[in-house]
SETOR-491998 format. One record per residue: residue number from 1; chain; z, x, y of N, C-alpha, C in turn. Coordinates in nm, 4 decimals, padded with zeros to 6 digits, m for minus. Atoms other than C-alpha are relative to their C-alpha. Layout:
// residues N
NUM  A  Z  X  Y  Z  X  Y  Z  X  Y
...
END
This chain:
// residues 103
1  A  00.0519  00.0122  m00.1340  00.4516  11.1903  m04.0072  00.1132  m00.0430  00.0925
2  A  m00.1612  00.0308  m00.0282  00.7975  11.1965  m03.8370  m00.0590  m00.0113  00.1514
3  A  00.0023  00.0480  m00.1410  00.6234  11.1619  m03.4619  m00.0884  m00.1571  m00.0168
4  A  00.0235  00.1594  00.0022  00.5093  10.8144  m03.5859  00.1269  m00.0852  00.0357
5  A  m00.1077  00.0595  m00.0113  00.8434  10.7538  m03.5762  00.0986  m00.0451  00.1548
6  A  m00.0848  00.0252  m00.1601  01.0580  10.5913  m03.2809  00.1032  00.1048  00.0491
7  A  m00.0976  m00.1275  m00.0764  01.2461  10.8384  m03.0449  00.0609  m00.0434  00.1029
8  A  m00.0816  00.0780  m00.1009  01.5234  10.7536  m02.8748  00.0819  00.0862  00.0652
9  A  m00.0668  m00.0881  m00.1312  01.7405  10.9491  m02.5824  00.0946  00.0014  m00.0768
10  A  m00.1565  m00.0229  00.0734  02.0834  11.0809  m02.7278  00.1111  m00.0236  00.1294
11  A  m00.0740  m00.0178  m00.0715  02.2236  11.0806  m02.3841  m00.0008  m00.0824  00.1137
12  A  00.0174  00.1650  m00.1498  02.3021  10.8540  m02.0590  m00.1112  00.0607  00.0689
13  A  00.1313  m00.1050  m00.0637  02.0149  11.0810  m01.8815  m00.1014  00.0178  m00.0574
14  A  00.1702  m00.0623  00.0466  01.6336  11.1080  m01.9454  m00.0225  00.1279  00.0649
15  A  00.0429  m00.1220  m00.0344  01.4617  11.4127  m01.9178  00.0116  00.0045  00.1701
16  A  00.0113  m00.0314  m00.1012  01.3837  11.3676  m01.5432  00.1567  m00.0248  00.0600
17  A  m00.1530  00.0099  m00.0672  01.7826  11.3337  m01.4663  00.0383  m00.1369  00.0918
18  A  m00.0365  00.1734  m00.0130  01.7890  10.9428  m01.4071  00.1003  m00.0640  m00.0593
19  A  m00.1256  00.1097  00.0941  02.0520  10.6986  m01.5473  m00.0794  m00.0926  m00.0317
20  A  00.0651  00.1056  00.1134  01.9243  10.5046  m01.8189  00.1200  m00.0360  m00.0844
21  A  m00.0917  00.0432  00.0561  02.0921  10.2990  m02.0417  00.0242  00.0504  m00.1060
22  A  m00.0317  m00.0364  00.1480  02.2521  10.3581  m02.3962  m00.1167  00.0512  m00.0477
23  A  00.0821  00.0534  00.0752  02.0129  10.5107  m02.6033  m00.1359  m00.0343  00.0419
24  A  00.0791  00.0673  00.0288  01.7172  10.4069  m02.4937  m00.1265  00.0608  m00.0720
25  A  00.1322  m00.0216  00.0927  01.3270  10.4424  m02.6294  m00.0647  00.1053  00.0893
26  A  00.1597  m00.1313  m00.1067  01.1387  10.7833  m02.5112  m00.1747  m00.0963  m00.0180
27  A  00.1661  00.0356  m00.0710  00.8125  10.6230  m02.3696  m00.1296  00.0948  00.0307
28  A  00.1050  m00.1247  m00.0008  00.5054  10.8269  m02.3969  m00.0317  00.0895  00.0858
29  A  00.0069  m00.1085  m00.1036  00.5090  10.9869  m02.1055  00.0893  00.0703  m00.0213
30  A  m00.1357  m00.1175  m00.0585  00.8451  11.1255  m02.1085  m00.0537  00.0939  m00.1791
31  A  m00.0042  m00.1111  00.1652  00.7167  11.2688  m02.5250  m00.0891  00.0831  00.0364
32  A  00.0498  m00.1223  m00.0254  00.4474  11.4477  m02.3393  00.0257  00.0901  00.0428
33  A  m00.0380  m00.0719  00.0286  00.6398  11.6540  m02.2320  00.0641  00.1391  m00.1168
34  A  m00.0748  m00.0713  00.1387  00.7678  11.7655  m02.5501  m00.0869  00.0311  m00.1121
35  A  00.0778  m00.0463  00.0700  00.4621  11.8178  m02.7565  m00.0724  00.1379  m00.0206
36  A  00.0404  m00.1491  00.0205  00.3316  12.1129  m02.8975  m00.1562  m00.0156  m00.0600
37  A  00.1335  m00.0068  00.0384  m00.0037  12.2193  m03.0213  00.0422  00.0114  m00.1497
38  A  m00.0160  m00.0549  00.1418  m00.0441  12.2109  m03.3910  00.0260  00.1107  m00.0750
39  A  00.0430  m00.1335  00.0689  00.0556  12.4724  m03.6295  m00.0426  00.0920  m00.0777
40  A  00.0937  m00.0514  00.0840  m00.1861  12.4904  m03.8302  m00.1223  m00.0422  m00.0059
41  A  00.1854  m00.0114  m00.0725  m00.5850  12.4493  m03.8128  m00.0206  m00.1487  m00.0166
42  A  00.0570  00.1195  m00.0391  m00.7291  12.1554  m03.7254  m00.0892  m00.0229  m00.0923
43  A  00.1072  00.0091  00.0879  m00.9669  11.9728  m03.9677  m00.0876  m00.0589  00.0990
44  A  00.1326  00.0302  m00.0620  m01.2998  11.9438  m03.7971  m00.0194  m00.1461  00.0054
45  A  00.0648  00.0832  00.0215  m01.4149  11.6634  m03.9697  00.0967  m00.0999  00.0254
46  A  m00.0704  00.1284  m00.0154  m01.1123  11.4323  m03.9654  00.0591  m00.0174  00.1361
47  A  m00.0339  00.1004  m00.1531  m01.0388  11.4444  m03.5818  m00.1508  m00.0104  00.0296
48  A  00.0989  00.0429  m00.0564  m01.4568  11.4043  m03.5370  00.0474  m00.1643  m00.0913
49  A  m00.0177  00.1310  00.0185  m01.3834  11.0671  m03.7289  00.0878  m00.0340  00.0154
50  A  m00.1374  00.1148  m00.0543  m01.0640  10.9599  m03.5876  m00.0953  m00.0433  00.1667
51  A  00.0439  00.0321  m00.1294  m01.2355  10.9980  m03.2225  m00.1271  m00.0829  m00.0507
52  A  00.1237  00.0962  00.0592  m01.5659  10.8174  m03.3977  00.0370  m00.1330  m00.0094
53  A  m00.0552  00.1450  00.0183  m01.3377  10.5251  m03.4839  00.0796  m00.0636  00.1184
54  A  m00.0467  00.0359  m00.1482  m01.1751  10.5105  m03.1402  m00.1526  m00.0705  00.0922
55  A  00.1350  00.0226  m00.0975  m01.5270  10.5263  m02.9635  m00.0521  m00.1501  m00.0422
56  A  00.0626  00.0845  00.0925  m01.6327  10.2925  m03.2200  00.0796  m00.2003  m00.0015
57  A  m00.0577  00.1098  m00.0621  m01.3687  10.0380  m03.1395  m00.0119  m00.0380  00.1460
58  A  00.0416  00.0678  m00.1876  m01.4279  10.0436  m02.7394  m00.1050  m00.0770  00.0369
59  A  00.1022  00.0663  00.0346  m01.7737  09.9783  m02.8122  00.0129  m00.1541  m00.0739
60  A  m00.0171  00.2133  00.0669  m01.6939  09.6357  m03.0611  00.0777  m00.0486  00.0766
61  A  m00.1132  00.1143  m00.0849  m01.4273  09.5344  m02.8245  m00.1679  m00.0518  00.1479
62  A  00.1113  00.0034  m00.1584  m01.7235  09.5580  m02.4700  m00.1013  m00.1256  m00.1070
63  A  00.1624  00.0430  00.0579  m02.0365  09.4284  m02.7531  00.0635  m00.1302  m00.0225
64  A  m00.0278  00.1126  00.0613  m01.8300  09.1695  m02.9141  00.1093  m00.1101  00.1059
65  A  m00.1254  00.0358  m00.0926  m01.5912  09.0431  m02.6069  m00.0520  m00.1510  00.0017
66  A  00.0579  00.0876  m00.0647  m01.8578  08.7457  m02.5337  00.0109  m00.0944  m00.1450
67  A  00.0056  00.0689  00.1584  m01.8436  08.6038  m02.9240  00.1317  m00.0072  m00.0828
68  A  m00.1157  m00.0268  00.0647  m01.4673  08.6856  m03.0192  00.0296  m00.1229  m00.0229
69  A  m00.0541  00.1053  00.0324  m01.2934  08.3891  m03.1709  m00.1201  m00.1344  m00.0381
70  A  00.0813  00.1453  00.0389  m01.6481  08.1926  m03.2480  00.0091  00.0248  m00.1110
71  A  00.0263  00.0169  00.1680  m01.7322  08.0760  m03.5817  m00.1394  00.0590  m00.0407
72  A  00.1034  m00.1103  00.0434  m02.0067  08.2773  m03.8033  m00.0715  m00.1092  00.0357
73  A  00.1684  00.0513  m00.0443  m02.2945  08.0213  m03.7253  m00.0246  00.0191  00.1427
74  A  00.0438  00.0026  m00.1494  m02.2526  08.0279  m03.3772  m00.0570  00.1642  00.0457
75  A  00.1055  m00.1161  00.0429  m02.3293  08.4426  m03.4232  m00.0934  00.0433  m00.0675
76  A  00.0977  00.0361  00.0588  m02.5410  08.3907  m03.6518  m00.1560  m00.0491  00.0832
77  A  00.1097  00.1211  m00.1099  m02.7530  08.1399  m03.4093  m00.0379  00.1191  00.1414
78  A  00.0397  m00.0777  m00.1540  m02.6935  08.4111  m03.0813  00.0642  00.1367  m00.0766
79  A  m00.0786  m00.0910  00.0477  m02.6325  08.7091  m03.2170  m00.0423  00.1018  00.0846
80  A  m00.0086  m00.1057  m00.0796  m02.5235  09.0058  m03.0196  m00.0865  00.1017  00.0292
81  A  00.1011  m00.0622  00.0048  m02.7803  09.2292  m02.8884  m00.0225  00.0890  00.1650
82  A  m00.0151  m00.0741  m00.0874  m02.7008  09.3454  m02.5504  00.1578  m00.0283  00.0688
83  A  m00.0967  00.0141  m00.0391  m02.3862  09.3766  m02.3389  00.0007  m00.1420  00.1278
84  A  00.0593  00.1361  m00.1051  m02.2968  09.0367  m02.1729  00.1845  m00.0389  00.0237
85  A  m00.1500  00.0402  m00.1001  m01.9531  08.8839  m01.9370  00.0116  m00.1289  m00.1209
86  A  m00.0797  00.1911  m00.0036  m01.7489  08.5632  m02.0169  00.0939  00.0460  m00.1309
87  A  m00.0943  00.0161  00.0940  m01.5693  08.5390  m02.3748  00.1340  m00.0812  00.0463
88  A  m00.1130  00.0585  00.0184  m01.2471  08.4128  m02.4433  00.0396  00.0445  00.1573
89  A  m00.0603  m00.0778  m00.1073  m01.1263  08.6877  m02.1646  m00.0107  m00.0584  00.1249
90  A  00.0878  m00.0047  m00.1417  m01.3707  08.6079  m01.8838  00.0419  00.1351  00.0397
91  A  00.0031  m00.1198  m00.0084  m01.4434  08.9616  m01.9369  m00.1165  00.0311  00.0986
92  A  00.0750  m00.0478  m00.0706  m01.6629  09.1221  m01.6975  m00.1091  00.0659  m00.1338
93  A  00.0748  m00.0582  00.0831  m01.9899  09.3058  m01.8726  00.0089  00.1050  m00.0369
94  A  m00.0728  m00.1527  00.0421  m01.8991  09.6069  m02.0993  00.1439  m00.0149  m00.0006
95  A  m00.1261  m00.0034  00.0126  m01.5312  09.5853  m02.0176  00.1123  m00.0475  m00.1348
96  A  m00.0528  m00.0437  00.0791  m01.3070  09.7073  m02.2574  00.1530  m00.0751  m00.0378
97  A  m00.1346  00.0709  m00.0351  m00.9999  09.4252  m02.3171  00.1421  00.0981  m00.0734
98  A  m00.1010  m00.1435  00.0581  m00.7882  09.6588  m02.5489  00.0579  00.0518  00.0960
99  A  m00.0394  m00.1483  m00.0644  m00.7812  09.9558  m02.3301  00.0661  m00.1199  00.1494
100  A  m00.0175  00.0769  m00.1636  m00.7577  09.6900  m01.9782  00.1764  m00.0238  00.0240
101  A  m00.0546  00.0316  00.0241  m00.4936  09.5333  m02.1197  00.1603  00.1381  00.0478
102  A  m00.0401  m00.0540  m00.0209  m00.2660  09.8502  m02.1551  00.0132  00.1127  00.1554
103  A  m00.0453  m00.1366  m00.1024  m00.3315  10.0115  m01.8122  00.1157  m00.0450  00.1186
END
């Protein structure tokens, strides 16, 4: 899986013709450029459960934001059952700290 791997500029110039330093780290934007479509067939089932486990994490981050870091009796005692603000974060209701975090 060699695009797991770190990618770094060979030259004093990034793609868009800037001066950057030595070397540095291609940043995801500048690799979209450079991606291609697969070349060979897609398995159905294993990108419906990669996106299942994405969805699936946005959801426990929003459900669970208000209970993160308690101890099991205290969920136990209130346990999660609709979408609700505050947590550790002082997350708003639903909001997604993961994804927030990165924009």
């Amino acid at each position: 899986k060699n695009w797991l791997n770190l990618q770094w500029y060979n030259s004093d110039t990034s793609n868009k013709g800037e001066e950057v330093e030595s070397h540095p780290i291609k940043k995801p934007n500048d690799l979209e450029n450079e991606m291609e479509d697969p070349s060979g067939n897609i398995d159905q089932d294993l990108l419906d459960r990669i996106q299942g486990s994405i969805i699936g994490m946005a959801l426990g981050d929003a459900l669970g934001a208000h209970v993160e870091f308690r101890p099991y009796s205290y969920m136990k005692a209130n346990p999660v059952k609709d979408l609700e603000g505050g947590g550790t974060w002082g997350l708003q209701k639903g909001q997604v700290f993961s994804f927030y975090i990165n924009l």
